[in-house]
N, CA, C and O atoms as a CHARMM CRD file, in Angstrom:
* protein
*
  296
    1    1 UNK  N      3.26800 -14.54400 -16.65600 PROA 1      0.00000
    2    1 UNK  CA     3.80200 -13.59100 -15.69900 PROA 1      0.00000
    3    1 UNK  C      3.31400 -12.19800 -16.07300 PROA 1      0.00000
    4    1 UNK  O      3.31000 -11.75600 -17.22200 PROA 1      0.00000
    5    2 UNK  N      2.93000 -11.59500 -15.05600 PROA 2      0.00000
    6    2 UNK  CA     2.56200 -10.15500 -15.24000 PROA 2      0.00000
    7    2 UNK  C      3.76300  -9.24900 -15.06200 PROA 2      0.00000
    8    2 UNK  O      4.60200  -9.51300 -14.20200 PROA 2      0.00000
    9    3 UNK  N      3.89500  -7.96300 -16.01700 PROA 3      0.00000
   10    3 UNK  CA     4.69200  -6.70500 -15.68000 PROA 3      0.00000
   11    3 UNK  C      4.42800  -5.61000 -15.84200 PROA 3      0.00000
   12    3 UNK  O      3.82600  -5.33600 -16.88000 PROA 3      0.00000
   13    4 UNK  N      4.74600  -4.57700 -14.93500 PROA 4      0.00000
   14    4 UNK  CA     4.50000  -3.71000 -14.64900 PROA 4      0.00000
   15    4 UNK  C      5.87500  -2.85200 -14.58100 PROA 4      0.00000
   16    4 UNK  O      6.77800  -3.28900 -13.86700 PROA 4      0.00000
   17    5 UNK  N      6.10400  -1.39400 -15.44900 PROA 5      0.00000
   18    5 UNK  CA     7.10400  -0.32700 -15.22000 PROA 5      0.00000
   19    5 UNK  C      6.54300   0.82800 -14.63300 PROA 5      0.00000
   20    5 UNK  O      5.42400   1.11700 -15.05700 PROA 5      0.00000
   21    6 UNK  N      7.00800   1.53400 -13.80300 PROA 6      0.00000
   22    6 UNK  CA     6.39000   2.57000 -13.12800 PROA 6      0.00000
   23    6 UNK  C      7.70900   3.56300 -13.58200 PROA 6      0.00000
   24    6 UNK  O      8.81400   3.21500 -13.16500 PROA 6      0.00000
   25    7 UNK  N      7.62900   4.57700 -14.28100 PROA 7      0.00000
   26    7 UNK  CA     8.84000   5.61100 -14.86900 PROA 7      0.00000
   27    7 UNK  C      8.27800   7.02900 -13.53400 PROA 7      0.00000
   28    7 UNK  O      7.40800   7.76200 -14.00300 PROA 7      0.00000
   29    8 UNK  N      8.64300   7.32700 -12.28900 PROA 8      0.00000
   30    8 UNK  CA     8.22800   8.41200 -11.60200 PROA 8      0.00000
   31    8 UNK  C      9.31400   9.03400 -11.23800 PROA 8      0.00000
   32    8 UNK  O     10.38500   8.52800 -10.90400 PROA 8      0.00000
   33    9 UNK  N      8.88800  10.68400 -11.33600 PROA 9      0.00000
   34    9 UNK  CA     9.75600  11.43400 -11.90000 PROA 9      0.00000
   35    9 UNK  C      9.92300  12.24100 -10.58400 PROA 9      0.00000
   36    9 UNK  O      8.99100  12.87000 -10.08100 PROA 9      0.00000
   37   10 UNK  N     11.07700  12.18500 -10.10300 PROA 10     0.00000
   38   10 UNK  CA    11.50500  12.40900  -8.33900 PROA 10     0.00000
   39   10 UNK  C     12.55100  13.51500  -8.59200 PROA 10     0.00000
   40   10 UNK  O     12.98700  13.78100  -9.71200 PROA 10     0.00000
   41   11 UNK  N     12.91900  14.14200  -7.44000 PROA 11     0.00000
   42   11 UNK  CA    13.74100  15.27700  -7.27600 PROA 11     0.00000
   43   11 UNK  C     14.79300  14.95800  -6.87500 PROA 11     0.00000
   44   11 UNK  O     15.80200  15.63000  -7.09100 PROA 11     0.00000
   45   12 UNK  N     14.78800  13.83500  -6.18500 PROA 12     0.00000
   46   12 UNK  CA    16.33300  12.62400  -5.74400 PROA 12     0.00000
   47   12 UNK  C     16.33900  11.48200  -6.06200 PROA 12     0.00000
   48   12 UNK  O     16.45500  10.64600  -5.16600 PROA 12     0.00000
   49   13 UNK  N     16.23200  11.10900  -7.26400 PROA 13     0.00000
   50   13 UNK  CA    15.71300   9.69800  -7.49100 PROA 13     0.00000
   51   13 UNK  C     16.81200   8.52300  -7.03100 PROA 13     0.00000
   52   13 UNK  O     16.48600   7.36200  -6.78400 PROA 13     0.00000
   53   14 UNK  N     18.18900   9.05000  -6.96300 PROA 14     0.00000
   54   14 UNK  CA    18.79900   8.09600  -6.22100 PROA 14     0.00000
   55   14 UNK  C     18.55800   7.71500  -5.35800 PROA 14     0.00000
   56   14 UNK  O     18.41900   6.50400  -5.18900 PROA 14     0.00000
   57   15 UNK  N     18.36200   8.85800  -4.17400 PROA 15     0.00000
   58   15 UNK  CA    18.66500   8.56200  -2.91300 PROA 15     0.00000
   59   15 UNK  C     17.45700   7.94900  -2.97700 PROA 15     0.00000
   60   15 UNK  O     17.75000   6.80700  -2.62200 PROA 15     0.00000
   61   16 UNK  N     15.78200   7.95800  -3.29000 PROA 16     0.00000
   62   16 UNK  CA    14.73000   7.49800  -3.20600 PROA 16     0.00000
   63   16 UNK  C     15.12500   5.72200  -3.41000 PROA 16     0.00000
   64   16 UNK  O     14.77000   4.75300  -2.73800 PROA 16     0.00000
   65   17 UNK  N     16.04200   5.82700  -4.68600 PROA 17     0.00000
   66   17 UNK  CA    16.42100   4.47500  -5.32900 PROA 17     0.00000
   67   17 UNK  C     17.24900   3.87800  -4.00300 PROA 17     0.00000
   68   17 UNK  O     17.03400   2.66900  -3.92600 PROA 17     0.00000
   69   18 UNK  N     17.97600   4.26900  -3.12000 PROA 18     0.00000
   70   18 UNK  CA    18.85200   3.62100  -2.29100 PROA 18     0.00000
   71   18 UNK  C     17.89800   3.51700  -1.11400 PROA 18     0.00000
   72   18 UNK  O     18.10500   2.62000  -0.29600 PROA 18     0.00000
   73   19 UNK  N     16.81100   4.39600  -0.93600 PROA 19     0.00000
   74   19 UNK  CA    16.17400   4.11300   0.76000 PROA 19     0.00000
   75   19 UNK  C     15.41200   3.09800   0.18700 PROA 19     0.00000
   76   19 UNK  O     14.73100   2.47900   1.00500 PROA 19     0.00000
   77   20 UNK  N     15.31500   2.70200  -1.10200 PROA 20     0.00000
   78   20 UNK  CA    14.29900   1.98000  -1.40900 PROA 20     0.00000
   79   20 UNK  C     14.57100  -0.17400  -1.64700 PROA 20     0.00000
   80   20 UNK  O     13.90100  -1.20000  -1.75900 PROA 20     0.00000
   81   21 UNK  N     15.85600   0.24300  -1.60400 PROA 21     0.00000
   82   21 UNK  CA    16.58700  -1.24800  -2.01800 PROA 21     0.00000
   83   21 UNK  C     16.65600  -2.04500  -1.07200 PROA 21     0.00000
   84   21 UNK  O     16.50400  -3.25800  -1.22200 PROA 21     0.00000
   85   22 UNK  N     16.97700  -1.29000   0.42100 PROA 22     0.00000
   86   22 UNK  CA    17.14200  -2.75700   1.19300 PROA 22     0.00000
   87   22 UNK  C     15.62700  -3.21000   1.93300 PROA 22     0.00000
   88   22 UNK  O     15.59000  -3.64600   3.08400 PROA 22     0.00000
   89   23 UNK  N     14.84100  -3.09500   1.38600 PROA 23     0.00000
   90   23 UNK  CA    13.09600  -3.93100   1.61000 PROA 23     0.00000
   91   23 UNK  C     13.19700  -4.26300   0.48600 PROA 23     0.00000
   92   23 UNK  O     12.30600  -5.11100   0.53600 PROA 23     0.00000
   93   24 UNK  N     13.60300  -4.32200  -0.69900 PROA 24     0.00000
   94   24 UNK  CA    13.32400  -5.34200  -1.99700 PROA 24     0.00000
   95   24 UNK  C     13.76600  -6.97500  -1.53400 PROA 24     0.00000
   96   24 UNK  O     14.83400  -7.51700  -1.24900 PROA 24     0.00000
   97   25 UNK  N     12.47300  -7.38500  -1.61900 PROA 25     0.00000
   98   25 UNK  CA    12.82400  -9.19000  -1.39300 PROA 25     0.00000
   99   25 UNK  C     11.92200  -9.83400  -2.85600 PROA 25     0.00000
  100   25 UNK  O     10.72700  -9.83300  -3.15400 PROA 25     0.00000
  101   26 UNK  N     13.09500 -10.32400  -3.50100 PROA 26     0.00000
  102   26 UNK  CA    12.64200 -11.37100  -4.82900 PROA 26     0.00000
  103   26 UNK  C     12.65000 -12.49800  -4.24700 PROA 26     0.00000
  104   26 UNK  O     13.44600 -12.83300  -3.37000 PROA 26     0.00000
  105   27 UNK  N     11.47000 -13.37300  -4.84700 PROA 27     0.00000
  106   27 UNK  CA    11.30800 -14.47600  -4.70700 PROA 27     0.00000
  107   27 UNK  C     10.64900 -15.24600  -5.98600 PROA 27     0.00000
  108   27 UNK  O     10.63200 -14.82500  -7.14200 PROA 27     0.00000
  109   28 UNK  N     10.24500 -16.17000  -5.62300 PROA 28     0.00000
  110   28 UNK  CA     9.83000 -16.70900  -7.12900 PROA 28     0.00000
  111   28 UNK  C      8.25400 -16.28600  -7.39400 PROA 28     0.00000
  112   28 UNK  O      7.62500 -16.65900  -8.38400 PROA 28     0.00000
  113   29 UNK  N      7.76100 -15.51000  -6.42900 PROA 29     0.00000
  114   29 UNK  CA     5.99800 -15.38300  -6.65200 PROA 29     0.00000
  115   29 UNK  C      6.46300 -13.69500  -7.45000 PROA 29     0.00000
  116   29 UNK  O      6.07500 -13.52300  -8.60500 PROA 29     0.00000
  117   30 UNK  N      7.24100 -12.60400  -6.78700 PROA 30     0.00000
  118   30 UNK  CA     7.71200 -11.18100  -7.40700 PROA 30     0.00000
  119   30 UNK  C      9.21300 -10.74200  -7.32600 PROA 30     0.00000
  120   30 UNK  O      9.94200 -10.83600  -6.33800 PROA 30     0.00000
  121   31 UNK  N      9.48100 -10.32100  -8.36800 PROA 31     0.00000
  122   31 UNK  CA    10.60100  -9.16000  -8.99400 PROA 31     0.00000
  123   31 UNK  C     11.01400  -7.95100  -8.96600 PROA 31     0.00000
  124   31 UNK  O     10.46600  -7.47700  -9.96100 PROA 31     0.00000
  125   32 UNK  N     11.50100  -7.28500  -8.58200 PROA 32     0.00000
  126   32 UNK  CA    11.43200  -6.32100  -8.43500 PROA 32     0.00000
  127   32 UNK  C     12.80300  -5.60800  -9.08700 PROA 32     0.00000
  128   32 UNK  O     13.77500  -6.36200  -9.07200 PROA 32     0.00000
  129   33 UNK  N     13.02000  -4.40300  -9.60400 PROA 33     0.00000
  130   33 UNK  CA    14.34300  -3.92900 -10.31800 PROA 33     0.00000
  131   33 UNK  C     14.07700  -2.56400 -10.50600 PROA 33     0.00000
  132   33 UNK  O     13.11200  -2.13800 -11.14000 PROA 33     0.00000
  133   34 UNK  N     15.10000  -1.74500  -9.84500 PROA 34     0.00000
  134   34 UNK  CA    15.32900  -0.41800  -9.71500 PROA 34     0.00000
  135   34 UNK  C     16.44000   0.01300 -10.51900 PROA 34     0.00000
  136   34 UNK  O     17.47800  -0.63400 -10.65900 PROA 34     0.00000
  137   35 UNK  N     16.08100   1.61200 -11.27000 PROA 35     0.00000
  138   35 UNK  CA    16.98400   1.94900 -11.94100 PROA 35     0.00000
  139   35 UNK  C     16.70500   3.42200 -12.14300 PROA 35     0.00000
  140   35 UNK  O     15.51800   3.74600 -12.13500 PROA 35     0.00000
  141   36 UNK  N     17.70300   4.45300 -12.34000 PROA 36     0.00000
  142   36 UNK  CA    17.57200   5.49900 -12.60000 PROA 36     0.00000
  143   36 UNK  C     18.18300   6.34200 -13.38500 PROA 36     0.00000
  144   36 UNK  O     19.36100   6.69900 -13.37900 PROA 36     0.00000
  145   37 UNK  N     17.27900   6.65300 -14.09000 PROA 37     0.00000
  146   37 UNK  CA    17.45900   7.72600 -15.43000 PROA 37     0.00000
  147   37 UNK  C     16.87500   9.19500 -15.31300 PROA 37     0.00000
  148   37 UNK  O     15.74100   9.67100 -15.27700 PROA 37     0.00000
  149   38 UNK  N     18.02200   9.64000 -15.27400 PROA 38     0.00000
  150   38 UNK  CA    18.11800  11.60900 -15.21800 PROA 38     0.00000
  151   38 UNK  C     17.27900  12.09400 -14.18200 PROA 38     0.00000
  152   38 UNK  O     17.93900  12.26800 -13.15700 PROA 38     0.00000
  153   39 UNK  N     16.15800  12.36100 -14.06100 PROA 39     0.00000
  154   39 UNK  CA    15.34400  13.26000 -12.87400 PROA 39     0.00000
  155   39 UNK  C     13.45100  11.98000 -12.48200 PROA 39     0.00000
  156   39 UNK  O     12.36500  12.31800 -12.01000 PROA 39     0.00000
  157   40 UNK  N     13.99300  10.50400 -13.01900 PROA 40     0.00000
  158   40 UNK  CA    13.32900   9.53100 -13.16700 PROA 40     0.00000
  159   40 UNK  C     13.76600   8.39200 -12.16200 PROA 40     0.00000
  160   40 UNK  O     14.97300   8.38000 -11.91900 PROA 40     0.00000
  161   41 UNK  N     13.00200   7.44400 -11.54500 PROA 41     0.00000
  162   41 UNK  CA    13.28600   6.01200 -11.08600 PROA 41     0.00000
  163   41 UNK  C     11.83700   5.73500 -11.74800 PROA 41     0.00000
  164   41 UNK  O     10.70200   6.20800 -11.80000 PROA 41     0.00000
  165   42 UNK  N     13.02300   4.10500 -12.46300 PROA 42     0.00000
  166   42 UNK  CA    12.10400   3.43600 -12.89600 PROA 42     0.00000
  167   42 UNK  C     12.10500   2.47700 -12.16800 PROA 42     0.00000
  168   42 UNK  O     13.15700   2.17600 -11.60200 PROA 42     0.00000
  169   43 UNK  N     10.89900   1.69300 -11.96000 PROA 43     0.00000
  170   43 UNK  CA    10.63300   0.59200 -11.10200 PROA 43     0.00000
  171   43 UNK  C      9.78800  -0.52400 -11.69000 PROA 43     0.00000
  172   43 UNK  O      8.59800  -0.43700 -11.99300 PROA 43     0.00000
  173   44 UNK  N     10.75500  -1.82800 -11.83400 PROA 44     0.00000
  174   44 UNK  CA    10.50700  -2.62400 -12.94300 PROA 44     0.00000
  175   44 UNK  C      9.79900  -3.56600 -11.97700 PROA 44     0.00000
  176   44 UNK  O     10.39400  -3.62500 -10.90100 PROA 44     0.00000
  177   45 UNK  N      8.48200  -4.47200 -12.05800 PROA 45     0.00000
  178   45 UNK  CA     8.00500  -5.08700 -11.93300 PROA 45     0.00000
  179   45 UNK  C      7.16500  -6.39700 -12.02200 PROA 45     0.00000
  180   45 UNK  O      5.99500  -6.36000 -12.40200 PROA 45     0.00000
  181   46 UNK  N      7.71800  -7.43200 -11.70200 PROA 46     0.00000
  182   46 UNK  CA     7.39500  -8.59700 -12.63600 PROA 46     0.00000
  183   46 UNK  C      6.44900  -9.82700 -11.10100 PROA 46     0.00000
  184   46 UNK  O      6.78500 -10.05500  -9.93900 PROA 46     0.00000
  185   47 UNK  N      5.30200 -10.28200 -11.90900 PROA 47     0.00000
  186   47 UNK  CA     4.35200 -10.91900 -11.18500 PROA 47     0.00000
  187   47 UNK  C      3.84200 -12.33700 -11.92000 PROA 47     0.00000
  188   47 UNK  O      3.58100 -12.61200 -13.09100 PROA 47     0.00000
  189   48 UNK  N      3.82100 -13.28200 -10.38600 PROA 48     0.00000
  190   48 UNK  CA     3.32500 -14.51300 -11.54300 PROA 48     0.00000
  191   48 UNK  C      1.32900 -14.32100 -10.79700 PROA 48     0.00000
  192   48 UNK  O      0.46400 -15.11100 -11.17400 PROA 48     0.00000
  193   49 UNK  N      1.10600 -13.50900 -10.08000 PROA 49     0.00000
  194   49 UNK  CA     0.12200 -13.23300  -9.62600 PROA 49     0.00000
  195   49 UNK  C     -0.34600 -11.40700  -9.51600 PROA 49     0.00000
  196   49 UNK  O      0.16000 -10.36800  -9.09300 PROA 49     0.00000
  197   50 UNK  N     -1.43300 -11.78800 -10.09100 PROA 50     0.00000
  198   50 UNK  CA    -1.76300  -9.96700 -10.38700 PROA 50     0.00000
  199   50 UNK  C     -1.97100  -9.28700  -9.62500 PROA 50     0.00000
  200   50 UNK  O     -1.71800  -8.08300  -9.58000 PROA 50     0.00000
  201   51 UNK  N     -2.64400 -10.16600  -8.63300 PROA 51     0.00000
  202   51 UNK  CA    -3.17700  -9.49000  -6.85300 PROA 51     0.00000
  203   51 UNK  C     -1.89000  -8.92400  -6.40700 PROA 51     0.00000
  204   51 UNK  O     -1.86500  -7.87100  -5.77000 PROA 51     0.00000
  205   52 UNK  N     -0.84900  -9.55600  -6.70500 PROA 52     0.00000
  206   52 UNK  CA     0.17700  -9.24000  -5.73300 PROA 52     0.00000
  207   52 UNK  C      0.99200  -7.82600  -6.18800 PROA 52     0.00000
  208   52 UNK  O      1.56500  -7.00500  -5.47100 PROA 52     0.00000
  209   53 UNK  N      0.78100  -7.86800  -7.98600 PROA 53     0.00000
  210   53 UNK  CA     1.49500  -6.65200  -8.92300 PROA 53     0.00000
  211   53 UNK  C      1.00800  -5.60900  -7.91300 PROA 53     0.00000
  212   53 UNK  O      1.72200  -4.86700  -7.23800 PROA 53     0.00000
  213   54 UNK  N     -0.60300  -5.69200  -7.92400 PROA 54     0.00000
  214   54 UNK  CA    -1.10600  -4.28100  -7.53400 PROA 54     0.00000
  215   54 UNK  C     -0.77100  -4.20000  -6.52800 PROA 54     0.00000
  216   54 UNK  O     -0.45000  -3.02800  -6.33400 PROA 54     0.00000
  217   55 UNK  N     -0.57900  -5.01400  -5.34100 PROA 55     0.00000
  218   55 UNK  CA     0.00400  -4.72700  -4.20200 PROA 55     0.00000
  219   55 UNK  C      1.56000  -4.09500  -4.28400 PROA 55     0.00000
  220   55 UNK  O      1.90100  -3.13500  -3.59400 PROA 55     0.00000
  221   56 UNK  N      2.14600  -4.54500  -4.90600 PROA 56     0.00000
  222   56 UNK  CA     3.12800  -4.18800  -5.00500 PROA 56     0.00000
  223   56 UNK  C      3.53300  -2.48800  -5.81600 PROA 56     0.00000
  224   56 UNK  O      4.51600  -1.80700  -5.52400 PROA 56     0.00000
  225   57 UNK  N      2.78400  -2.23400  -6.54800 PROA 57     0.00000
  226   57 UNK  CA     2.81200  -1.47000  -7.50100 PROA 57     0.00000
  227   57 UNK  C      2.16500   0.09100  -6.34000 PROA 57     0.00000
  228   57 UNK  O      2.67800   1.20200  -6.47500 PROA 57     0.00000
  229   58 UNK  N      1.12200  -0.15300  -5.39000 PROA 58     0.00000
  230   58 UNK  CA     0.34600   0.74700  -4.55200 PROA 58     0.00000
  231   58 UNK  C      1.28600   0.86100  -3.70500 PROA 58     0.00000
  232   58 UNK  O      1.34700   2.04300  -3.36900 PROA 58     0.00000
  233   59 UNK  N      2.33500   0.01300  -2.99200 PROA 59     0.00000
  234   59 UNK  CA     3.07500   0.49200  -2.09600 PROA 59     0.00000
  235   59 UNK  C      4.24800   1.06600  -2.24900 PROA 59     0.00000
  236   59 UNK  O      4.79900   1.67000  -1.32800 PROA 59     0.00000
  237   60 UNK  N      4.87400   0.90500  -3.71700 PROA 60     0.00000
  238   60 UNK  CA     5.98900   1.35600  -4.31000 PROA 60     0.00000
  239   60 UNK  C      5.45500   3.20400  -4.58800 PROA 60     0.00000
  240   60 UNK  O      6.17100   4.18000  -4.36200 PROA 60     0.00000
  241   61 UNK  N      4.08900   3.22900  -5.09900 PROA 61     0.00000
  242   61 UNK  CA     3.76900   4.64200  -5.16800 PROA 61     0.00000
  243   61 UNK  C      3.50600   5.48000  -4.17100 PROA 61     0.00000
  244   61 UNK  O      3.60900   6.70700  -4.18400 PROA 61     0.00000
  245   62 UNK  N      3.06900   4.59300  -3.06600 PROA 62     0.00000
  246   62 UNK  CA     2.68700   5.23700  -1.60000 PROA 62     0.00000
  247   62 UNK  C      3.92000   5.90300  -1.01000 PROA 62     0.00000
  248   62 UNK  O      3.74600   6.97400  -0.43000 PROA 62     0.00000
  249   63 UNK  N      5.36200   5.30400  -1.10200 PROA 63     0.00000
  250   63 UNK  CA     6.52100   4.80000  -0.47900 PROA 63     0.00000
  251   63 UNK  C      7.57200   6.12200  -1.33100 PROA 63     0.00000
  252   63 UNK  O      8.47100   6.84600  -0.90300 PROA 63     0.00000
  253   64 UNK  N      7.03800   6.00100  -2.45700 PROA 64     0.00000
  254   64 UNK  CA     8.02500   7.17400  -3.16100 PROA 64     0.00000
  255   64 UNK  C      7.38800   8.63000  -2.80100 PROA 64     0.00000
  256   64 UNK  O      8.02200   9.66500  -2.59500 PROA 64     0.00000
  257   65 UNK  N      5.70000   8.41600  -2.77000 PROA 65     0.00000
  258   65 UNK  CA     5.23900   9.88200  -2.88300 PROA 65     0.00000
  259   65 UNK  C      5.68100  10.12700  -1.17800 PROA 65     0.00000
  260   65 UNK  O      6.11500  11.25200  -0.93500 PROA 65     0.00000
  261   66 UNK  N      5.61200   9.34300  -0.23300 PROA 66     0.00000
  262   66 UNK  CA     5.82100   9.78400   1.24900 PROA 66     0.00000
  263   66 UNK  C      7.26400  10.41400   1.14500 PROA 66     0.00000
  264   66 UNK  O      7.46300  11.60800   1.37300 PROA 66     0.00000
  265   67 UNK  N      8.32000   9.46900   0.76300 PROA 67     0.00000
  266   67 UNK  CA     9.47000  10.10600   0.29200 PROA 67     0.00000
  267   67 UNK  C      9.83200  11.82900  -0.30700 PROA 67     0.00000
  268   67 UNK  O     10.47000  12.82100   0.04700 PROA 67     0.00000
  269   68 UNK  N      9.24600  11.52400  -1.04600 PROA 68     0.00000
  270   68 UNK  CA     9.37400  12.94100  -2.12900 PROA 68     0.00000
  271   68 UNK  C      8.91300  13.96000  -0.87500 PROA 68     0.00000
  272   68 UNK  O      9.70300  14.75600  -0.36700 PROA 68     0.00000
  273   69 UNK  N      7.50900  13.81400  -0.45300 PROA 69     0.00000
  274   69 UNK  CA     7.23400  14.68400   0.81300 PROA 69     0.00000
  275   69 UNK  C      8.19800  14.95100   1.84800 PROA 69     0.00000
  276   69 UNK  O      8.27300  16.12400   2.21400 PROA 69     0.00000
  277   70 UNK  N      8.87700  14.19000   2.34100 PROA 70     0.00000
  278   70 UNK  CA     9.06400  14.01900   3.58400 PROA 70     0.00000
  279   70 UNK  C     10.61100  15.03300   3.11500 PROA 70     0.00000
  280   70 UNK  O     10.97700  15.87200   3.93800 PROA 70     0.00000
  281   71 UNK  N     11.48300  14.86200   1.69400 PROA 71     0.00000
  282   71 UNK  CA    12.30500  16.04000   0.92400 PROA 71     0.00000
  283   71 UNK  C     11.56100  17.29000   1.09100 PROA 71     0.00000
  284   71 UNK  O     12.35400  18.23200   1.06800 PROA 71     0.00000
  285   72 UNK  N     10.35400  17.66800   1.25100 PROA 72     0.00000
  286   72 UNK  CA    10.17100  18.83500   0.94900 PROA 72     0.00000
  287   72 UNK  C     10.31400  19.78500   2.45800 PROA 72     0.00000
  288   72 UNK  O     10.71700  20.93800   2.61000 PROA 72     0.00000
  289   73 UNK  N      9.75300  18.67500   3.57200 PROA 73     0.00000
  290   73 UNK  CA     9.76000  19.33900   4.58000 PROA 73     0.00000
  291   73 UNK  C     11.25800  20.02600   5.00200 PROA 73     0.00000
  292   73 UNK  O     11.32200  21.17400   5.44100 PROA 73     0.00000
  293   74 UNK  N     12.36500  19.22900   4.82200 PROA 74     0.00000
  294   74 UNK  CA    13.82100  19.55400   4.95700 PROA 74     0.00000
  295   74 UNK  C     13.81900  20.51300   4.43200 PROA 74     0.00000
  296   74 UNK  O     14.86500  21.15100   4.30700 PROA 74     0.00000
């Protein structure tokens, strides 16, 4: 199994952490586990296929940085 932690360091990491939970779907191919520490979400990542980590791993970064943006415009 492959893993992957992504520690990215957000200005709301909750609320990022809560818009971010209800599209998490585990299954037995990926894992996924959210958590947040001080001005951080970490985003825990577990793969029995690597193709899929990086997929997973590019849209989790795409998804937070649109986020973080989309705070600034407000």
């Amino acid at each position: 199994m492959y893993e992957a932690v992504l520690n990215l360091k957000c200005s709301k990491p909750e609320l990022i952490k809560q818009s971010l939970e209800p599209d998490i779907k585990n299954d037995e191919t990926v894992e996924t586990l959210l958590n947040v520490k001080n001005d951080t979400l970490e985003i825990v990542i577990k793969s029995k296929k690597l193709n899929y980590l990086k997929a997973v791993i590019n849209s989790y970064i795409s998804t937070v940085n649109m986020l973080e943006e989309v705070d600034k415009i407000e």
